[in-house]
N, C-alpha and C positions, 0 to 999 in steps of 0.2 A: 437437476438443479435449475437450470435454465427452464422458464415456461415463455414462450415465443408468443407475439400476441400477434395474430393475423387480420388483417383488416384488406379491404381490397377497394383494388382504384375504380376509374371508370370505365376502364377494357378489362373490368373483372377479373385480373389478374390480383392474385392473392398475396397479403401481405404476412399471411400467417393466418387461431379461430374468430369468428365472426364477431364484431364486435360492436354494441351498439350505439360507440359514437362514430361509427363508419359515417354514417348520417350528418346532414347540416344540422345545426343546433337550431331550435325553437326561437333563442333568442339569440341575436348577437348585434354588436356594433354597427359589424362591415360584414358584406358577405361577398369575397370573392369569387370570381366565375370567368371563364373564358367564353367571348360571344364573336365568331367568323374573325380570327386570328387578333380581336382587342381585348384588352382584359380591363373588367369593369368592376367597380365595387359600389354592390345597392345597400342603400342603408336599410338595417335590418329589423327597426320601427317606421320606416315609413315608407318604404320598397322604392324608395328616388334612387335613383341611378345619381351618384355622388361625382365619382371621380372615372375617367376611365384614359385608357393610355395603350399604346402597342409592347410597351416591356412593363414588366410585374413588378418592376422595383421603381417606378416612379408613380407607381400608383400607389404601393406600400406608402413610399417616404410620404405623400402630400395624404395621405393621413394620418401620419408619425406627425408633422405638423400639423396637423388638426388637432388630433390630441395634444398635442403639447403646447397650442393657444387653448383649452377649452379650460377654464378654472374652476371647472368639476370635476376636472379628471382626477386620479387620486395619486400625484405627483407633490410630497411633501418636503415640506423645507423643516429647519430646526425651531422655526416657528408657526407653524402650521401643520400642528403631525395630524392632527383629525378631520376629518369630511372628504369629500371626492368620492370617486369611483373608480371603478377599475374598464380596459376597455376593452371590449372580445372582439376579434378578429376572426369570422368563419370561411375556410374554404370549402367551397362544391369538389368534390371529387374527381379531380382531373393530371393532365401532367403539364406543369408548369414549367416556363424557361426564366431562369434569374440570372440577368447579366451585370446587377451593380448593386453595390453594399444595400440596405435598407438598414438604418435605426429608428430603437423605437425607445420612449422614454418607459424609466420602471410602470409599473400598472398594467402592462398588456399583453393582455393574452390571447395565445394566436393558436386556434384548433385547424390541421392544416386536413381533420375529415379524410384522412387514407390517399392525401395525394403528393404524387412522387416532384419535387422539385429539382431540377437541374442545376448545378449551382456551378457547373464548370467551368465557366466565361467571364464568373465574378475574381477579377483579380485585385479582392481585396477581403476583408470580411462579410462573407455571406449576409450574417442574421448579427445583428449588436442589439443588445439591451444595457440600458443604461446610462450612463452620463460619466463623464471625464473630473468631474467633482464630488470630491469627495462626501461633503455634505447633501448626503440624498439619502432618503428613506420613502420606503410604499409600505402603507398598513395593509394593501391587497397584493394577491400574488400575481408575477412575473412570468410567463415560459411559454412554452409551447410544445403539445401534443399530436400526439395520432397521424403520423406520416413518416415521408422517405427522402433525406436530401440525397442527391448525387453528385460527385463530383469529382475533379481529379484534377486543382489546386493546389499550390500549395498553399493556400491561408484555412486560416480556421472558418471551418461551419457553420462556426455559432459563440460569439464572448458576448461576455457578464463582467460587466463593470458597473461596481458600487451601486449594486441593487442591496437594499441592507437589507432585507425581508422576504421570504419568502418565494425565492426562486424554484419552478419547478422545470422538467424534461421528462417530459412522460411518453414514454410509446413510439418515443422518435428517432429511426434509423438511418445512420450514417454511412455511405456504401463508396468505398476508393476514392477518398479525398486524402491527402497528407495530414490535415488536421483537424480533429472532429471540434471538440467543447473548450474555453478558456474561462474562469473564474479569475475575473481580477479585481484587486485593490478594496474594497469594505462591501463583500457580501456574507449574509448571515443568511441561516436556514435556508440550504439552498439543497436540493434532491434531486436526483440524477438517475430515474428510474425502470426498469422493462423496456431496456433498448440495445438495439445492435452499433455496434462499431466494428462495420467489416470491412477490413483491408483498411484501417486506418493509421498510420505510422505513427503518431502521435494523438493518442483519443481524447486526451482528458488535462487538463491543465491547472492547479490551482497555485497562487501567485497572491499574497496579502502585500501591498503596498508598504506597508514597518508595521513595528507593532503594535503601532495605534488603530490602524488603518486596516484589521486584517481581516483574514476569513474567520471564518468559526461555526462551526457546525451544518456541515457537509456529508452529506448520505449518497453515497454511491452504491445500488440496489439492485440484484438481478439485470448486471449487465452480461455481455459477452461481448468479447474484445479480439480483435486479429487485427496485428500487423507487423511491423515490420522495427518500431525505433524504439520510443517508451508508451508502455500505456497508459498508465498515472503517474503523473509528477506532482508531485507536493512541494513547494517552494517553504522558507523558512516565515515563521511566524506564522502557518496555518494551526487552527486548534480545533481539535475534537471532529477528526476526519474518522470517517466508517466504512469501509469497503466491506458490504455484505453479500453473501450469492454471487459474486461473479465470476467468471471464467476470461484469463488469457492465455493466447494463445501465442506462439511465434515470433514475441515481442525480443528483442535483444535482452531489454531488462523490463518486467514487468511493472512493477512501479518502483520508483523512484522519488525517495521523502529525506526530507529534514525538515519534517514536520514538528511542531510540539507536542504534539497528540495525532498518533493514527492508530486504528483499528480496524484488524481482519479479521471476518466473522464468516464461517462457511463456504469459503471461495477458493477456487483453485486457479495459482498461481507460478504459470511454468515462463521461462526465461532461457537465452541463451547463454549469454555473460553473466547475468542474474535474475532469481525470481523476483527478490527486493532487493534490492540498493540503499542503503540507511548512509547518505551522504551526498555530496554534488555531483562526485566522479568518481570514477572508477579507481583514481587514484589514492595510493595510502595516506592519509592525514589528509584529504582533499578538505576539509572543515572543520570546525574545531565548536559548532555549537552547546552549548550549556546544555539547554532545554529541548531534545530530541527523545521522542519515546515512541517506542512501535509495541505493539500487543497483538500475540498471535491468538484468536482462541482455537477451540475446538472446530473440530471438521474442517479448518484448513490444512490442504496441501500445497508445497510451495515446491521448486523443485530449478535445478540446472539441467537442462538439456547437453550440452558441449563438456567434449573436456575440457576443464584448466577453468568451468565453470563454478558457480556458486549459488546454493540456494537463497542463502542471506548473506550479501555484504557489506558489513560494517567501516564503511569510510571516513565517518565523523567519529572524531573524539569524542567524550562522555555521553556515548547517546546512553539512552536506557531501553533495554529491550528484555520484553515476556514472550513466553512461548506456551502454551497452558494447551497441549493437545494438540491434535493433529499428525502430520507428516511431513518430513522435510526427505526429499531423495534426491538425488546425483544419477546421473549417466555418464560415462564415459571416466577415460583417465585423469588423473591429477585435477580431481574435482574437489568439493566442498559442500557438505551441507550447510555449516554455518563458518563466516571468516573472519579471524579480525584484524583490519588494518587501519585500526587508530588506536589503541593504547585509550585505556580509563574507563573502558565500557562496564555496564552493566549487564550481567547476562540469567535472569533465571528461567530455567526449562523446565519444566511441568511435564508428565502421562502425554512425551510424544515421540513418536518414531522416528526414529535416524535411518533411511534407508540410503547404505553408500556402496556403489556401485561404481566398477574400475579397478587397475591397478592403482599405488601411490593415492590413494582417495581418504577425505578426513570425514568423522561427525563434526567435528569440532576443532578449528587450528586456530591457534591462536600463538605461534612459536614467536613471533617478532614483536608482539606488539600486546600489553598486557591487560587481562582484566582487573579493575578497581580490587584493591584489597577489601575480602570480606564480600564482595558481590557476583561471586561466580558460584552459581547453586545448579545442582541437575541430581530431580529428583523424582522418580519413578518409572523413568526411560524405557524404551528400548532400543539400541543401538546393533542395528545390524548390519553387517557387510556382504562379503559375496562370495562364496564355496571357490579358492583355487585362486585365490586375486593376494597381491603381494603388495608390502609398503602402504598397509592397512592401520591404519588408528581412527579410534572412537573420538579420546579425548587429547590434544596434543595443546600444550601450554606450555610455558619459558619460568626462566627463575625470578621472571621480575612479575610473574602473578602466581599471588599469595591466598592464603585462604580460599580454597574452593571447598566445598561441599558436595560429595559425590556419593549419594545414596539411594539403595534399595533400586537401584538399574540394572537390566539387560543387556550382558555382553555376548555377540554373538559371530564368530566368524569374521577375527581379524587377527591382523600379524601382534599388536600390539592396543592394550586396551586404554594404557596410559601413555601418555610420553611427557617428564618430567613435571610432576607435580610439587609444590613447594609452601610446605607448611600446611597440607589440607587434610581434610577429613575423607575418607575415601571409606565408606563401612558398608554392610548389609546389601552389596552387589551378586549376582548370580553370573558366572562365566562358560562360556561355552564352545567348542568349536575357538579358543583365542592362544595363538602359539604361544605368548607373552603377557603378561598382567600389565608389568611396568618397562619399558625401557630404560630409562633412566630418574634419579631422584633427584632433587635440592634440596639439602637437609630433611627434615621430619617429615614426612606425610604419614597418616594415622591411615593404614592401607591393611584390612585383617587379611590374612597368611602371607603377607610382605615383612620382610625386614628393614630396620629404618638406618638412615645413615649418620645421624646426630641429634639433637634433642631439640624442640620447636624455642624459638624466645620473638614473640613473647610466646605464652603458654595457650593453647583454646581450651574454653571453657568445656569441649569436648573430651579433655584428657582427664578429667580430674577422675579419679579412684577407679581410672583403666589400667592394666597391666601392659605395658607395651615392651618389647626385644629391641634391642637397641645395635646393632652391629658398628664395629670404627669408628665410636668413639672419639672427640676430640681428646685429649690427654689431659689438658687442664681444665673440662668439667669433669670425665669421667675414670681417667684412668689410661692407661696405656691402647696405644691403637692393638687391631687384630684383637680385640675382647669382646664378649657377649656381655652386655645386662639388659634384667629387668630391670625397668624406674616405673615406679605408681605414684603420679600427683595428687598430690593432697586437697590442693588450691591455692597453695603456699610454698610448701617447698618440694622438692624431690626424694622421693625412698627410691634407692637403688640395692642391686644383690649382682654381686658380678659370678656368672654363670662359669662350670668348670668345665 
């Protein structure tokens, strides 16, 4: 999954395959270079030695001001979206020491050419792009490529503020700092691409200012992720976030959203507390947002490491959450592939593996806290547990969620396949290896070689001209308790035949 992109410094040590912007660019703005312990920057039309300084961040900033007097630079207001330029930044291939913040306004782009910067001494934000105002736009792109920060801070590496356009991170690795990337407040099209975040405790941040002000459409691409706290967080009001190809690693919770739109495509997604987190915390009912949506596609797997862990935790009320393939797994005891502690979700699951593993372990619990009537569908599954493991269920739900839909899945190797369904459709399942179908019922569930304990109201349009066994009976629909019937709805009313 992971292709590692290798490029190499000035003591030839390798950053991974060869790559040919290892090299200084042809053209650039500023070309940085270390000359007998000063660091100079020549300009890179007319080879003048510009600015030069003993620390790399005061040479950086007094060309952050330069560019941000030049009124060609392509730094746009709400009246002036067209003309300027954008400004390159080239490094010579060497190892850098960064002892204090540098910013730079939108438009700059900064190729660091395979060389490793030290940013441990910076006790503030390393790398800032952007501006504290909200009103900013670049018609040209933002980022910076092809190198290695170091560091072992606790500030971030690298924030984006209210670059509206066009942000890139290409190729550039973050190695034991506390905090790798921050997107904040009105960034659009911004891409986060073929880069390490190793050993970073918090890699990835994104943060829309309200909802006027937010992010929106964000690609995070063939990363690989190790540390230690979250690796993506998604703050509220972010829209149309993508995690494709990536890999985490060791992270407590993997990522972390109440987002309005995210999607996982291709990536694997292992957590200790949890893979995702769909909420602020860890706590039940911790938010209660409207507009929360996660989508799992194919070829992800997400997974809990720990007992008492969780593959997906749902902490926000009404999120809405797809699953459409893939693999969700558990380790250990009194785990979870999927959990829900807010009430009112949405859940539908698609052709994906339940792999639960442990004693007392769920695919699906949802006992305290209910799914949305009529939005709880799982449909083509497989649900498998573990030869010799006890206090096992697939699907566990309470009497205050109604309407599920449970078809055409694999049950495999648990204590119980159900635990109390209520008013659902339960049909065209395969059972295997499962000591128990149902544990317990709440009135009607349409469950084939089950028997039901009273009659649905209202009625699913699933019952109509089915034959369904009816056992206990209330007395004043059907009859005396301790009675068997058939009833076949019509769509209207009930035919019933009381069995002898």
């Amino acid at each position: 999954m992971k292709e590692y992109v290798n490029l190499y410094d000035a003591h030839g040590r390798s950053l991974g395959a060869t790559n040919e912007w290892q090299r200084v660019p042809d053209v650039a703005d500023y070309i940085i270079f270390n000359d007998g312990g000063v660091v100079k920057a020549k300009n890179g039309r007319t080879g003048r030695i510009e600015f030069k300084d003993k620390e790399l961040h005061n040479v950086l900033n007094t060309i952050s001001q330069n560019i941000s007097d030049d009124p060609l630079h392509n730094v746009h207001n709400w009246s002036n979206w067209y003309g300027g330029k954008p400004t390159k930044i080239a490094f010579v291939p060497d190892d850098y020491k960064l002892r204090g913040k540098v910013t730079f306004p939108p438009g700059t782009w900064i190729d660091l050419c395979g060389s490793w910067i030290d940013i441990s001494e910076v006790n503030d934000v390393a790398f800032y792009f952007g501006t504290s105002e909200q009103k900013s736009n670049t018609e040209d792109v933002t980022g910076m490529c092809n190198g290695v920060l170091v560091g072992n801070s606790g500030h971030w590496a690298i924030m984006v503020e209210n670059v509206a356009s066009g942000f890139r991170l290409d190729k550039v690795h973050i190695i034991n700092n506390s905090r790798g990337t921050y997107l904040k407040g009105n960034v659009y099209d911004a891409v986060i691409s073929d880069s390490d975040y190793r050993w970073v405790d918090n890699a990835i941040k994104i943060e829309p200012t309200d909802d006027t002000w937010a992010v929106n459409d964000v690609r995070l691409d063939n990363l690989s992720l190790i540390g230690e706290g979250v690796g993506v967080e998604v703050k509220r009001y972010a829209e149309h976030i993508r995690i494709s190809n990536c890999w985490f690693e060791n992270y407590d919770i993997g990522v972390k959203t109440v987002a309005k739109s995210l999607e996982v495509i291709q990536s694997n997604i292992l957590g200790h507390t949890a893979g995702i987190l769909v909420g602020e915390s860890t706590t039940a009912e911790s938010t209660a947002y409207s507009e929360v949506s996660l989508v799992l596609n194919s070829g992800t797997s997400v997974g809990t490491l720990d007992s008492g862990g969780s593959g997906i935790l749902v902490t926000n009320k009404y999120s809405n959450i797809r699953i459409d393939g893939g693999s969700i797994t558990t380790w250990g005891d009194s785990s979870y592939c999927v959990r829900n502690q807010a009430g009112d979700i949405k859940l539908d699951v698609t052709g994906t593996k339940f792999k639960v593993r442990g004693d007392n372990s769920y695919g699906v619990e949802s006992t305290g806290y209910k799914i949305a009537s009529g939005y709880g569908n799982f449909t083509g599954n497989i649900f498998e547990g573990e030869s010799g493991k006890t206090g096992t269920y697939a699907i566990a739900t309470g009497g205050s969620t109604v309407g599920l839909l449970i078809s055409g899945n694999t049950f495999r190797w648990f204590d119980y396949a159900f635990y109390a369904p209520n008013y659902s459709v339960i049909t065209g399942n395969s059972y295997r290896d499962v000591n128990n179908i149902v544990y317990s019922l709440y009135n009607t569930s349409y469950i084939e070689g089950v028997t039901y304990t009273s009659l649905p109201d209202p009625v699913p349009d699933y019952f109509k001209n089915r034959p369904i066994t009816v056992h206990d009976v209330d007395g004043s629909i059907t009859g005396t308790a301790d009675s068997w019937w058939i009833f076949v709805w019509n769509g209207s009313t009930w035919r019933k035949t009381q069995l002898t």
